[in-house]
C-alpha positions in Angstrom: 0.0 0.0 0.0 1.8 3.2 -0.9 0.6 6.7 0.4 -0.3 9.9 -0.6 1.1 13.0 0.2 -0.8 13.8 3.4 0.3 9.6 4.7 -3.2 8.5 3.7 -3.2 5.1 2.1 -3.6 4.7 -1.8 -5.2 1.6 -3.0 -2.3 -0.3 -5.6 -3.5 0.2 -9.4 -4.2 -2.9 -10.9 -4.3 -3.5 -14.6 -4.9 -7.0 -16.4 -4.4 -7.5 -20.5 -5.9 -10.2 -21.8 -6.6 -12.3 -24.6 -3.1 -12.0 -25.7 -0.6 -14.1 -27.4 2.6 -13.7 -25.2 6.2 -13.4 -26.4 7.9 -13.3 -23.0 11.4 -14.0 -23.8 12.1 -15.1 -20.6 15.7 -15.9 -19.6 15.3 -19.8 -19.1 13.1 -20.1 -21.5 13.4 -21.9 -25.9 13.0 -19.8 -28.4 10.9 -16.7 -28.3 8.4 -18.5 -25.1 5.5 -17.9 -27.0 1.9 -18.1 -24.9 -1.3 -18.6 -26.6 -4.4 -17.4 -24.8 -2.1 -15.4 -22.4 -2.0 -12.3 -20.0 -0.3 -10.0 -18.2 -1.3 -8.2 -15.0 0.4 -5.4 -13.8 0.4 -3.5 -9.9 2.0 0.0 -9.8 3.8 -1.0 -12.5 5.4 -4.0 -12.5 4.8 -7.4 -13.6 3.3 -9.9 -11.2 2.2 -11.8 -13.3 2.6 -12.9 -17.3 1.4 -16.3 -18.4 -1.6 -18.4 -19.7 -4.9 -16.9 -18.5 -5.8 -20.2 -17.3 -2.9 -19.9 -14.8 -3.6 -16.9 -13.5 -3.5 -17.1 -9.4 -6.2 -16.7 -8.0 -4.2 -14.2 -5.1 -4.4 -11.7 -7.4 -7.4 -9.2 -7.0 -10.2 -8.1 -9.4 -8.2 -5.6 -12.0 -8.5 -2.0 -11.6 -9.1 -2.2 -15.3 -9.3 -4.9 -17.9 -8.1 -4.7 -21.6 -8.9 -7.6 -23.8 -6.1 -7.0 -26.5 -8.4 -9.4 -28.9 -5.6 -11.8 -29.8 -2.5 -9.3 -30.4 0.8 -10.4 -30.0 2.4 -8.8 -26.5 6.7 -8.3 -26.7 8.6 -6.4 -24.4 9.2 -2.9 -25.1 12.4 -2.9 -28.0 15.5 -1.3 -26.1 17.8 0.4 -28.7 20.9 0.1 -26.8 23.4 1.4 -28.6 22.5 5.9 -29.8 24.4 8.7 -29.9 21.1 10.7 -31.0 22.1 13.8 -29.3 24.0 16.1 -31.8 23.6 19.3 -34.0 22.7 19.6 -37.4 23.2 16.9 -39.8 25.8 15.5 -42.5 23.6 15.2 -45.4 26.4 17.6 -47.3 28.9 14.9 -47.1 26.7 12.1 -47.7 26.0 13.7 -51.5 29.8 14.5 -51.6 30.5 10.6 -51.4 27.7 9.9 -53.8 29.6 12.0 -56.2 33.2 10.5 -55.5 34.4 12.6 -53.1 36.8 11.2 -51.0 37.5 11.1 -46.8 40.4 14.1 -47.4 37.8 16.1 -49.3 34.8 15.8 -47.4 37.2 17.0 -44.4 38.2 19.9 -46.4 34.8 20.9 -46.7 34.1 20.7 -43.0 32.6 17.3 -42.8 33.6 14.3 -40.9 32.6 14.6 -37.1 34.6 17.8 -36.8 31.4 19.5 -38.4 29.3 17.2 -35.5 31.4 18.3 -32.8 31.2 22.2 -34.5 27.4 22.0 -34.6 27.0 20.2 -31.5 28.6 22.7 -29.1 26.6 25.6 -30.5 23.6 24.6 -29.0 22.6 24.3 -25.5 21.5 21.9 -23.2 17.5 22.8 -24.1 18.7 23.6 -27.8 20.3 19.7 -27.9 16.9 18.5 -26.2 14.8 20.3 -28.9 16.8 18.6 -31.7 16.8 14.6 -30.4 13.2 14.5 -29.7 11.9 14.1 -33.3 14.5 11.0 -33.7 13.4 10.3 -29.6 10.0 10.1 -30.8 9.8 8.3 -34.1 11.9 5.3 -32.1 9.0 5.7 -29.6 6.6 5.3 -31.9 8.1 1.8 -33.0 7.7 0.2 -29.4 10.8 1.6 -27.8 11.1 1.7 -24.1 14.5 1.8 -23.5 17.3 3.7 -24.9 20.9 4.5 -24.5 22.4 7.6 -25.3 26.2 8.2 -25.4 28.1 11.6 -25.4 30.7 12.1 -27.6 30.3 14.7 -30.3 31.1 17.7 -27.3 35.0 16.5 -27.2 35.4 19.3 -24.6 34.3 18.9 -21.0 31.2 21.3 -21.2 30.2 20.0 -24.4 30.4 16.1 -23.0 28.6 17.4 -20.1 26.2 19.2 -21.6 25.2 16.1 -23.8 24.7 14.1 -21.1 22.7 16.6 -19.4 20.5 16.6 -22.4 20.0 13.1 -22.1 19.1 12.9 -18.2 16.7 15.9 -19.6 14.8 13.4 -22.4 14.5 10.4 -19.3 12.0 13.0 -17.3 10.2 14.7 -20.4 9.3 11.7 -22.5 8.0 7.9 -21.3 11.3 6.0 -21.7 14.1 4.8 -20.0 17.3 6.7 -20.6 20.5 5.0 -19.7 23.8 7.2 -20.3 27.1 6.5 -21.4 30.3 8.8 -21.3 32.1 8.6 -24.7 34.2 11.5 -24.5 37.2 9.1 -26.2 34.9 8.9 -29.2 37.6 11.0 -31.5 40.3 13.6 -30.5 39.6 16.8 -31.5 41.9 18.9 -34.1 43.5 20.8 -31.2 45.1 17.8 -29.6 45.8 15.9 -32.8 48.1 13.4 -32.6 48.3 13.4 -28.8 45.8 11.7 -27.8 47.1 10.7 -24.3 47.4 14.3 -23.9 43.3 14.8 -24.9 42.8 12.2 -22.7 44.6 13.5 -19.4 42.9 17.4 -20.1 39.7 16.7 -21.3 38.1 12.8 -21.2 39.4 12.4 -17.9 38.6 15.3 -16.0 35.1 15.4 -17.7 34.4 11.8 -16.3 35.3 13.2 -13.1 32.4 16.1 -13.4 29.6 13.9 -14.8 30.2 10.9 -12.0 29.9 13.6 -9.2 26.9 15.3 -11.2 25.1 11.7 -11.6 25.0 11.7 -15.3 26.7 8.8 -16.4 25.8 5.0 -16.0 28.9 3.9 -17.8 31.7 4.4 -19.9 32.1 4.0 -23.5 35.1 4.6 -26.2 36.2 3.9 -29.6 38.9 1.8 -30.2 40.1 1.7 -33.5 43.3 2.8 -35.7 41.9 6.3 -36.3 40.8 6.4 -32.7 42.0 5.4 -29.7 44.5 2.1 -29.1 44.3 -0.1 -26.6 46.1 1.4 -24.2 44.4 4.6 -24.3 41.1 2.7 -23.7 42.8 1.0 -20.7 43.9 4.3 -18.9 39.9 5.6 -19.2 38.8 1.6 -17.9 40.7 1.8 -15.1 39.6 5.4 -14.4 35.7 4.0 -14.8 36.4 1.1 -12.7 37.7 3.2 -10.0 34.0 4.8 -9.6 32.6 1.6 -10.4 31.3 2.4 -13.4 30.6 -0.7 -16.2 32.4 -0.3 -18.8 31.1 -1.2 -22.6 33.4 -0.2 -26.0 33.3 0.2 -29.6 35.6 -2.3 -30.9 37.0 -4.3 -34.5 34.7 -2.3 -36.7 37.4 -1.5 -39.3 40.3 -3.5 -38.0 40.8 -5.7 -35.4 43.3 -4.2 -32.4 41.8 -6.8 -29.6 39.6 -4.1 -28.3 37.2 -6.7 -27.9 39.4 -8.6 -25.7 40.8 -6.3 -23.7 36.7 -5.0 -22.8 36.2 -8.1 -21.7 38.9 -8.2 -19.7 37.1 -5.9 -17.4 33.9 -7.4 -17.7 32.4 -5.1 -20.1 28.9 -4.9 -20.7 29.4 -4.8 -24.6 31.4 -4.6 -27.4 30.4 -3.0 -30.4 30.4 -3.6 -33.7 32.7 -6.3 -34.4 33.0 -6.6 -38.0 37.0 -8.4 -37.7 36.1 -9.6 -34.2 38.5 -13.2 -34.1 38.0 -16.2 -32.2 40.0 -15.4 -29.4 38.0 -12.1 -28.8 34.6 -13.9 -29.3 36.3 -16.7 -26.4 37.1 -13.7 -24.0 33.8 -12.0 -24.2 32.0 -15.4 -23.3 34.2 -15.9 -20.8 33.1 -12.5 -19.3 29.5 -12.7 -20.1 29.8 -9.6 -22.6 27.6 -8.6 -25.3 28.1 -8.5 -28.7 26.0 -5.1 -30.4 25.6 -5.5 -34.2 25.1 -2.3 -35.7 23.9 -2.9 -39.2 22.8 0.4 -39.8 26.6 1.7 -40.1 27.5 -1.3 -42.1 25.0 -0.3 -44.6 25.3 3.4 -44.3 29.4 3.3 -44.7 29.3 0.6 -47.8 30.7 -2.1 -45.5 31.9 -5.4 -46.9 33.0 -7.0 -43.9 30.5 -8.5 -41.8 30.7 -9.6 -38.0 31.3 -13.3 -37.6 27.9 -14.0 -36.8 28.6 -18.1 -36.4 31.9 -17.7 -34.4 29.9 -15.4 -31.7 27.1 -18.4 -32.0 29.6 -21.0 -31.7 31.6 -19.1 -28.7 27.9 -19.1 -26.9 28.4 -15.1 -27.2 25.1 -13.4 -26.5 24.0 -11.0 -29.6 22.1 -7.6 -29.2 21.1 -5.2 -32.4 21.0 -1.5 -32.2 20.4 1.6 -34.6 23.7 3.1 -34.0 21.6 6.5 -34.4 24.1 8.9 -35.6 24.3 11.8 -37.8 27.4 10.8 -40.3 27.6 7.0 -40.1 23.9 5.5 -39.4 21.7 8.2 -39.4 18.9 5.4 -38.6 16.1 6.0 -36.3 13.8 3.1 -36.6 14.6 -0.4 -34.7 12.1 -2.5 -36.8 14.3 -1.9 -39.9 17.7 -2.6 -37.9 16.3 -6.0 -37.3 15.2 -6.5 -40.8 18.5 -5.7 -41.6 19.8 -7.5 -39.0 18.5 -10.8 -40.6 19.1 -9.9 -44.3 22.8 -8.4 -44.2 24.0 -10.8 -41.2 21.7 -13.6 -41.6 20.2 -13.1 -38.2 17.6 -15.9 -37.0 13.9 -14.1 -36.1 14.5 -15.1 -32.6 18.0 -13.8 -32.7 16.6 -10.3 -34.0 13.3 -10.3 -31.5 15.8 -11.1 -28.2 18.4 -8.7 -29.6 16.5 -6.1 -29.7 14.6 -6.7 -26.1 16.0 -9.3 -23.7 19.3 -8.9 -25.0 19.7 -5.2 -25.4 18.7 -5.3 -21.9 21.4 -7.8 -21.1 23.8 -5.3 -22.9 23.0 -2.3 -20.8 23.3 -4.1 -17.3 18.9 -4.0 -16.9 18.1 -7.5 -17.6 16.8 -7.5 -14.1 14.7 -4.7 -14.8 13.4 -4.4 -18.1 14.0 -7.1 -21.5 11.7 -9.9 -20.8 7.9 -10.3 -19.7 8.3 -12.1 -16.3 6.7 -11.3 -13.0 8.6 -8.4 -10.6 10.2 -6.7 -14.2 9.2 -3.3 -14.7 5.7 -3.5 -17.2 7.3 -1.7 -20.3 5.4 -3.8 -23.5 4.2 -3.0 -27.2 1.5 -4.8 -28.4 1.6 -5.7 -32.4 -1.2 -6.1 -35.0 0.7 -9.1 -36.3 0.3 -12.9 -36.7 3.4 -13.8 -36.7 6.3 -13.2 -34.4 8.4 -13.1 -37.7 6.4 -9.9 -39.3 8.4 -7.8 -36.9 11.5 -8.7 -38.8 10.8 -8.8 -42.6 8.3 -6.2 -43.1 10.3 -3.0 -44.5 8.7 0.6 -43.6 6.2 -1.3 -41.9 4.8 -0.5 -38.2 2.8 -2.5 -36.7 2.6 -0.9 -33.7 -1.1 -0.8 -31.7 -0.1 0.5 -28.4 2.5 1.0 -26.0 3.2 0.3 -22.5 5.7 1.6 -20.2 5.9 1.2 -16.3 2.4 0.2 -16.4 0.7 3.2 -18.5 -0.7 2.3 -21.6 0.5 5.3 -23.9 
C-alpha cells in the first residue's frame, strides 16, 4: 500500500491484458516462449504476473481495469541500446559528396567528418540539444521503444560532453522512456590535440568523467577503439579510471580492424562490445568468458558501404550473446527506426527471427546491465510492453517501412 502525500493510504492500481498471445522472452526459457491465450497483470507498474490466462492465481485481486487486446501479439518494449542521437545539425552535405566521388580528405576539407558534429553540436545548448533529439526520440518511440541509451561524444570538450549528457538525463524526465547514459568523451580527438591523444585524454576525457560521475549523469563508460581512434592502451587508462567509480564499462571495438579491443573489454567485464566486424576467435572466447555482449550495428554497415560482416557463427559457436541496435548517428547511421535494424539485421547478417526479437529486447537489456529490470515479460520486471497487430512473431523482422505498432506500455501506463 503506498501513500499519498498527506500519509493516507492509496489503494495499488491494478491493470490485467488479456486475450493476448505472449512473447515473453524469458531468460530460461526456448525460443521466443510464445503463450497462446495469455495475460499480463500489472500493480503500480510492475509485472506480477505474465502467463496463460488459465494460470492466473487466484491471489491476485479483481483488475482496476481490464483490456482484452483481442488476440494481439504482447513483446517487451524494444530497447535500442546502442544511440548517440544527441547532436547538432546533420551530414547530409557529405553524404552527396561521397555519392559524387568525393573522398574522406575532401569531405574533411569541406568541413565534414565529425569535426562538423562536434562544431554543430557545441553551438547549442543543453534545451537547444533536447529540442533537436526528440523528433528522432519520438519516431523510435513510436516503433515500441522503451528503453534507450544515449552516449556523449560529439562535445570533445568537458562542457560540451557534459552538456550532452545533461541533455539526455533531460529526455528520461520529459518523454515515457528509460534513458541509460554512457560517457564517450574518447569517441575522436579533437583537431587541437591531434596526434596526442594521451594528452586529450589527461585534459579533457578524464577530467570530464570526473564532473559527470559527481553530477550523476553517467551509467557507464564507453570509447572507440580503432586505428583512427584510440588504441588499446588509451582505452585501458579511461577503464581503469571508470572502474575506479565503479562504473561498467562497454566499448566500440574491430569495426574497421581488429586491435583486440574486444578482448581487452572483456577483460574488465564489459557490458558490450560493439560492432565487431573483424572480431576473431579469441575475442569472441574472451567475451563469453566475461559474459559480454556482442551489439551488431547494421545500420553503419550499410550506411558506410561495409563489406566485412561480423562473424555471426563464431559469436554463436563461442555461446556469445547477440544484441542489435540503430547506431543513431548523424554521419555513419543516421537510422532512427529499430524494426528496420532487425530487418536488416536478418538480411545483411543472416540473423535468426529469434536472434533479431531477443536482440532487440531481452538482450539489449542484457547489454546495458537492466536484464533485471526491463527485456523480458516475467513477473517483478518493470511493465514496459508493445502490443503488435501481427500474426506472426516473424512480421516484426521482414516487413520493411512497416509499423505495426497498436499500443504501448511503459511502467504500467498504456501510452
Amino acid at each position: 500500500m503506498v501513500e499519498n502525500s498527506d500519509n493516507s493510504p492509496v489503494a495499488p492500481t491494478r491493470t490485467l491484458w488479456r486475450n493476448a498471445r505472449l512473447l515473453t522472452l524469458a531468460d530460461e526459457a526456448q525460443g521466443l516462449a510464445l503463450i497462446e491465450h495469455g495475460a499480463i497483470a500489472v500493480e503500480d507498474g510492475r509485472i506480477v504476473f505474465a502467463g496463460p490466462l488459465s494460470d492466473l492465481p487466484t491471489t491476485f485481486p479483481d483488475a482496476d481495469k481490464i483490456i482484452d487486446v483481442e488476440g494481439r501479439v504482447i513483446t517487451p518494449g524494444l530497447i535500442d541500446c546502442h544511440t548517440h542521437l544527441i547532436f547538432g545539425g546533420d551530414r547530409a552535405m557529405e553524404f552527396e559528396m561521397r555519392l559524387e566521388g568525393a573522398t574522406y580528405e575532401e569531405v574533411a576539407r569541406a568541413g565534414g567528418g565529425i569535426v562538423s558534429s562536434v562544431k554543430a553540436t557545441n553551438a547549442l545548448s543543453v534545451d537547444g540539444l533536447v529540442k533537436a533529439a526528440l523528433p528522432r526520440v519520438d519516431t523510435l518511440l513510436a516503433e515500441g521503444v522503451s528503453t534507450l541509451e544515449i552516449k556523449s561524444g560529439y562535445g570533445l570538450s568537458i562542457e560540451g560532453e557534459l552538456n550532452m549528457l545533461r541533455a539526455a538525463r533531460a529526455i528520461d524526465k520529459i518523454r515515457p522512456v528509460r534513458v541509460v547514459t554512457s560517457f564517450l568523451g574518447a569517441h575522436a580527438t579533437p583537431v587541437e590535440y591531434r596526434g596526442r591523444n594521451g594528452d586529450y585524454i589527461t585534459d579533457v576525457v578524464l577530467p570530464a568523467m570526473d564532473l559527470a560521475h559527481a553530477e550523476g549523469l553517467v551509467d557507464a563508460v564507453d570509447g572507440f577503439c580503432e586505428g583512427i581512434a584510440f588504441s588499446v592502451a588509451d582505452m585501458r587508462r579511461v577503464f581503469d579510471h571508470a572502474t575506479s567509480f565503479g562504473l561498467p564499462v562497454k566499448l566500440h571495438a574491430e569495426q574497421l580492424s581488429n586491435l583486440g579491443g574486444a578482448a581487452m573489454a572483456a577483460s574488465y567485464g564489459a557490458l558490450s562490445a560493439d560492432h565487431l566486424e573483424y572480431l576473431d576467435a579469441e575475442g569472441a572466447a574472451a567475451m563469453a568468458a566475461s559474459g559480454t555482449v556482442a551489439v551488431l550495428l547494421p545500420g553503419a554497415f550499410y550506411a558506410i558501404n561495409e563489406t566485412q560482416k561480423p562473424p555471426v557463427q563464431l559469436l554463436r559457436d563461442a555461446g556469445v550473446r547477440i544484441a542489435i541496435a540503430t547506431d543513431c548517428n548523424p554521419g555513419t547511421s543516421p537510422l532512427t527506426s529499430l524494426l528496420l535494424t532487425m530487418n536488416m539485421s536478418a538480411t545483411l547478417f543472416r540473423l535468426t527471427v529469434e536472434e533479431c526479437i531477443a536482440g532487440a529486447t531481452r538482450e539489449a537489456a542484457r547489454a546495458l546491465g537492466l536484464l533485471a529490470e526491463t527485456g523480458t515479460l516475467e513477473a517483478g520486471k518493470s511493465a514496459d510492453f508493445a502490443i503488435w497487430d501481427i500474426q506472426r512473431p516473424a512480421e516484426l523482422v521482414y516487413r520493411i517501412g512497416f509499423n505495426p505498432l497498436h499500443s504501448n506500455v511503459f511502467r504500467g501506463q498504456q501510452l
